[in-house]
C-alpha positions as CSV (number, residue, x, y, z in Angstrom):
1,X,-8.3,7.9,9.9
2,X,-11.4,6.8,7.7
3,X,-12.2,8.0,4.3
4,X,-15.9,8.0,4.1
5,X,-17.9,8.7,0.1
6,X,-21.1,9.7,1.2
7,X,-23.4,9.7,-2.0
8,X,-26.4,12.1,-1.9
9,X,-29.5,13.4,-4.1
10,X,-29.6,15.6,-1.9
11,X,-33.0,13.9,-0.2
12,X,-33.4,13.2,3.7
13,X,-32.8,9.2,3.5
14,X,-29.2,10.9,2.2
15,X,-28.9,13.0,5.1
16,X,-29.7,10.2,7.7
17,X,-27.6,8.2,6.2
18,X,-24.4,10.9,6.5
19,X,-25.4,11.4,10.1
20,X,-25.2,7.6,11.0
21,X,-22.2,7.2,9.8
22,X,-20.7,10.4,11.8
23,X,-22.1,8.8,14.5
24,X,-20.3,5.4,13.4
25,X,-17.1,6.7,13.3
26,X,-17.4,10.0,14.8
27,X,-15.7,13.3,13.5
28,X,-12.3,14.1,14.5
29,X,-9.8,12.9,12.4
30,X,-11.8,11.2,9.6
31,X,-12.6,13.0,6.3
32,X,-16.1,13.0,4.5
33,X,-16.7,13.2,0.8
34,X,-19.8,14.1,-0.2
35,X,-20.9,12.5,-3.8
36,X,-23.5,14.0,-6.3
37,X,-23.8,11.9,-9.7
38,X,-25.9,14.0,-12.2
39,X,-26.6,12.4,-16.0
40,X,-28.9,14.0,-18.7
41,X,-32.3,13.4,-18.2
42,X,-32.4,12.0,-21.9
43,X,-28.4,11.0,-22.9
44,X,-29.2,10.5,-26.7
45,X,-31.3,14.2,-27.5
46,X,-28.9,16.2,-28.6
47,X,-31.1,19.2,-29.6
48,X,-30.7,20.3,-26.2
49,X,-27.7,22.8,-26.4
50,X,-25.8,23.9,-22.8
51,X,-28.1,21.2,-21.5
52,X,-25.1,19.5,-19.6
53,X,-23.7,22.8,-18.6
54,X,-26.6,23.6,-16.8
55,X,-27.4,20.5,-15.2
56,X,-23.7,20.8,-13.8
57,X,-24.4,24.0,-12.5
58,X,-27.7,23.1,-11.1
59,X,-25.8,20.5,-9.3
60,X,-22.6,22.4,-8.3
61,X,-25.2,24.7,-6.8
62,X,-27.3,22.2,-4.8
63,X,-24.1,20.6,-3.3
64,X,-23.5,23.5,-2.2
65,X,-25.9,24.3,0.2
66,X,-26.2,20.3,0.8
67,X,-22.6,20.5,2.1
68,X,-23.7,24.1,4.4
69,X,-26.1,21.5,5.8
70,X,-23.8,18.5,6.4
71,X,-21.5,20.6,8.4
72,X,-24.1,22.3,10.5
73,X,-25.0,19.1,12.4
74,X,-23.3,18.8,15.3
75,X,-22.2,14.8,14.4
76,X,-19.6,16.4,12.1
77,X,-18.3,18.8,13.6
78,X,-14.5,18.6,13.7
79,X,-14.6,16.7,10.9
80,X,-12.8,17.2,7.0
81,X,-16.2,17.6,4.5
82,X,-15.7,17.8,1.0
83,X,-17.6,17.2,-2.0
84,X,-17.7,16.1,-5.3
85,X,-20.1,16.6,-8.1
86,X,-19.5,14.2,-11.0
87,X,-21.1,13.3,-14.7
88,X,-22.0,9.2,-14.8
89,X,-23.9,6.7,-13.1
90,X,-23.6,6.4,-9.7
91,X,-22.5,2.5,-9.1
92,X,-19.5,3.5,-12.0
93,X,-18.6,7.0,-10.4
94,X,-18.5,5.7,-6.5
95,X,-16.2,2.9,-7.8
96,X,-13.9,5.9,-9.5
97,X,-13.8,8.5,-7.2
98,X,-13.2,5.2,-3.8
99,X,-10.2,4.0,-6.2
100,X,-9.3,7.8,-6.5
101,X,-9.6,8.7,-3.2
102,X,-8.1,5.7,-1.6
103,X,-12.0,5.9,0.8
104,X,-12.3,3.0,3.1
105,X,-16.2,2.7,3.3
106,X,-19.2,4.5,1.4
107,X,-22.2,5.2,3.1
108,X,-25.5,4.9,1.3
109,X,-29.2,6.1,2.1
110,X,-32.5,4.5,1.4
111,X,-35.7,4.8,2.0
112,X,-36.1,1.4,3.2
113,X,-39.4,0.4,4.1
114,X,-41.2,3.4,3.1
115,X,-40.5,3.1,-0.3
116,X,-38.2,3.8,-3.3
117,X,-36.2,7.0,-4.7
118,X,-33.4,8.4,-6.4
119,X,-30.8,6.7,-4.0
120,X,-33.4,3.8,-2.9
121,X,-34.0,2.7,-7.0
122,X,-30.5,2.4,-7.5
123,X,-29.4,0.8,-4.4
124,X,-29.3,-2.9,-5.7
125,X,-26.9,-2.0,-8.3
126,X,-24.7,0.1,-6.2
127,X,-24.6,-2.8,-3.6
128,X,-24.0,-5.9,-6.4
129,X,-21.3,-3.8,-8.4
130,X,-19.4,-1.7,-5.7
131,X,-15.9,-2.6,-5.3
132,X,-15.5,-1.1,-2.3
133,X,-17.2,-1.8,1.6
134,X,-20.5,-0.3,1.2
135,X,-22.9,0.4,4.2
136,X,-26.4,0.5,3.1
137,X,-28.7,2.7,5.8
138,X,-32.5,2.6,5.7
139,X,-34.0,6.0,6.4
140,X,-35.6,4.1,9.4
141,X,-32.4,2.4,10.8
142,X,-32.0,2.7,14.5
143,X,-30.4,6.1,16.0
144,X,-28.9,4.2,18.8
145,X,-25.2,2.7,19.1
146,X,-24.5,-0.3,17.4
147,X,-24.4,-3.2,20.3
148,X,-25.2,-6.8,17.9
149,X,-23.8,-7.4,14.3
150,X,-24.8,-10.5,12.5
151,X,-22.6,-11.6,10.0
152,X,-24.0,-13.9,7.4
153,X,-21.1,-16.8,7.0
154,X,-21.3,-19.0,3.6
155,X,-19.1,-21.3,5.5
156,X,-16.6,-21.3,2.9
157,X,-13.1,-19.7,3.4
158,X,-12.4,-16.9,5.9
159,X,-11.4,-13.5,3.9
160,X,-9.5,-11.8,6.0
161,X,-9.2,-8.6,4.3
162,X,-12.7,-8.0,2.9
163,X,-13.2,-8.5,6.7
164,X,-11.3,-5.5,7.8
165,X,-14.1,-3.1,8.3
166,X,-16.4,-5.2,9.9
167,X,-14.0,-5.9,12.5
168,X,-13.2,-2.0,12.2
169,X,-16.7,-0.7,13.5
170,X,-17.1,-3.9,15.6
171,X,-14.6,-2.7,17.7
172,X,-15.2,1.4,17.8
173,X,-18.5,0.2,18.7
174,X,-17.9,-2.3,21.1
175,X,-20.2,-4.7,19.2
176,X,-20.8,-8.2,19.4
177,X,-20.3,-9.8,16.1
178,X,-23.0,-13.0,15.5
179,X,-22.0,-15.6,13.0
180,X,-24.7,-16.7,11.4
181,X,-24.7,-19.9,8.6
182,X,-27.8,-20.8,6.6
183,X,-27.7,-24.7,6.4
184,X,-28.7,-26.1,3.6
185,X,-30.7,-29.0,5.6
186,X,-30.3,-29.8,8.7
187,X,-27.8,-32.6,8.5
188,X,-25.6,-30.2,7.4
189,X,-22.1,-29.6,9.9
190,X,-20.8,-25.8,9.5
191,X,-17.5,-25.8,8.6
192,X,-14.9,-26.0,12.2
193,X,-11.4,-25.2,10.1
194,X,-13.4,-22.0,9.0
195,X,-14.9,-21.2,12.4
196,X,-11.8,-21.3,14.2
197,X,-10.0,-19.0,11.3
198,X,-13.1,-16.6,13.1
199,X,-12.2,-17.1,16.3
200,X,-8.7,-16.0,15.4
201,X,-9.6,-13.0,13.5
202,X,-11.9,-12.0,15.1
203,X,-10.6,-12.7,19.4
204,X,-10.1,-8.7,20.1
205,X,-14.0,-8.4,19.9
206,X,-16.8,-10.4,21.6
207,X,-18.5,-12.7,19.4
208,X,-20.2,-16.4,19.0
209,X,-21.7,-18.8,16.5
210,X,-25.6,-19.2,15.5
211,X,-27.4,-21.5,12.3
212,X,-30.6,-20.9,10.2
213,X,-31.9,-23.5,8.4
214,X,-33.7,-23.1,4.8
215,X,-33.5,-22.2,1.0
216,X,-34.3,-18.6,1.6
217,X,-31.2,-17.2,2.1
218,X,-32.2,-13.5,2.7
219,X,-35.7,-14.5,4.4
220,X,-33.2,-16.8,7.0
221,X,-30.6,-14.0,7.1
222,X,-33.9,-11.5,8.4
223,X,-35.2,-14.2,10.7
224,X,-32.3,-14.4,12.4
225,X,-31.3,-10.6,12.6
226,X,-34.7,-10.0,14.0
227,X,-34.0,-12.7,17.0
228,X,-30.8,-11.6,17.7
229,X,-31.9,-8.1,18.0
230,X,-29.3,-7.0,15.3
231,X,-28.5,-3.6,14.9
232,X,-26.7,-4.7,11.3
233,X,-26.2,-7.4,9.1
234,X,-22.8,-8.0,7.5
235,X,-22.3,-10.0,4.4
236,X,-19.2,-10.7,2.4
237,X,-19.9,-10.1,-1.4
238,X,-18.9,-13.4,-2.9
239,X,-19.9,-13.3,-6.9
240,X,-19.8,-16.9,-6.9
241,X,-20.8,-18.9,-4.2
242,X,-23.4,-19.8,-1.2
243,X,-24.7,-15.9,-0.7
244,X,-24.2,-14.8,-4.6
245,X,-28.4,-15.3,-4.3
246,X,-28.0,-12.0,-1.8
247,X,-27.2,-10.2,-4.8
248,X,-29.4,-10.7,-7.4
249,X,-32.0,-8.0,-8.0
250,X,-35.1,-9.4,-6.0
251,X,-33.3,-10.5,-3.0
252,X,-30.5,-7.8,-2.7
253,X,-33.4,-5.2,-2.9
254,X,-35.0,-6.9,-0.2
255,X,-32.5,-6.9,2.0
256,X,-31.5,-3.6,1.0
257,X,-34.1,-2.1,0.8
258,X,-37.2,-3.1,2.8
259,X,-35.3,-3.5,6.2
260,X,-34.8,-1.2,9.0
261,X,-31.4,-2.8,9.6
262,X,-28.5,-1.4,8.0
263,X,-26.7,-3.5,5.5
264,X,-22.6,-4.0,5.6
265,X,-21.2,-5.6,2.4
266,X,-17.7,-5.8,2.2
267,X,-16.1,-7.2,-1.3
268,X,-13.5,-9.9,-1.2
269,X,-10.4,-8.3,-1.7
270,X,-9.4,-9.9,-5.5
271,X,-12.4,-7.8,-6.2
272,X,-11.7,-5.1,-4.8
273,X,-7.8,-5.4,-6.7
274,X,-9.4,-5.7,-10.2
275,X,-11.2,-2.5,-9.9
């Protein structure tokens, strides 16, 4: 059984994003938690009295009919829905209510391409300080079944269980998982001890080995994707490191954000302990 945070304001990137990952995992036996995260519009007036109240009812109200709509289509039926409305910013609150909840994977809409949004402005933050795996779904990504899943390998040590989901959906899915290393020039060797700590890892699901060359990480990481015909790109959220460039604004937003592809990044698991 998965545990699934689902954040929402309540837009349609939010909604896509809640049906892919139905279709993901599917419905029966998994549980869905819907996630609203409201703040004042302006945190420091305080001539505003019942402000908060309101806003909380506003928002109590909205899930509401937001959850009505989640469990009207048909990807969730037979599936546990619940929802949460919380006060705070919504990297902090997803970290609270995952370690609360115990959830295995949060799901996160964008608008991808066709701009930004509630969800979409914020997605760069969520994705550098989420502790937990975080799936980050353009409102443009592919309906179809994920076949091809190209994960981007810094070539240093093999984390086995920041790993866990990507072998998770890999096999549900029946997916081919692509290793993929960005050399740094092309004299460069990729690393065998760490490839064969793959092969073990990952021997229950079909998968080879591919290289990029060049000092554009992200740009390589797309190149590639697009070739391979990719249906979503994996990384492992390293803070320090040969993909911590991933995460910095300008290229975590690009990869985030202005692809079609869906993003997987999974924290290494020290990480993930310290939250």
């Amino acid at each position: 059984m998965a545990h699934i945070i689902l954040p929402t304001d309540f837009s349609e990137p939010s909604l896509q994003a809640g049906r892919y990952a139905a279709q993901l995992f599917g419905a029966e036996d998994h549980v869905y938690t819907l996630l609203h995260a409201y703040m004042d519009a302006e945190p420091f007036v305080d001539t505003w009295p019942g402000m908060a109240d309101e806003m909380y009812k506003a928002s109590l109200q909205s899930m509401g009919a937001w959850e009505a709509k989640v469990r009207a289509l048909p990807e969730f039926a037979g599936a546990v829905v619940r929802s949460e409305v919380l006060y705070g910013g919504l990297a902090g609150t997803i970290n609270g209510l995952a370690r609360e909840k115990h959830a295995d994977l949060v799901v996160l809409g964008t608008l991808g391409r066709s701009g930004n949004g509630l969800l979409g402005s914020n997605a760069g933050d969520v994705v550098k300080h989420c502790r937990w795996p975080i799936l980050v779904v353009p409102a443009k990504a592919g309906k179809g079944p994920v076949r091809k899943i190209l994960y981007a390998d810094d070539g240093k040590r093999v984390e086995v269980e920041g790993s866990r989901m990507l072998l998770r959906i890999a096999l549900r899915s029946k997916a081919e998982i692509i290793f993929a290393h960005v050399l740094k020039d092309k004299n460069e060797l990729p690393n065998a001890k760490v490839a064969g700590m793959y092969e073990e890892l990952f021997q229950a699901v079909p998968h080879r080995f591919i290289s990029g060359e060049g000092e554009d990480i992200a740009g390589v990481i797309d190149l590639l994707a697009e070739q391979e015909g990719a249906d979503m790109i994996a990384v492992l959220h390293r803070h320090a490191g040969f993909l911590e460039g991933l995460f910095h604004r300008s290229t975590a937003k690009r990869l985030a954000l202005y692809t079609d592809t869906p993003l997987l990044v999974m924290p290494e698991a020290d990480v993930k302990a310290e939250a």
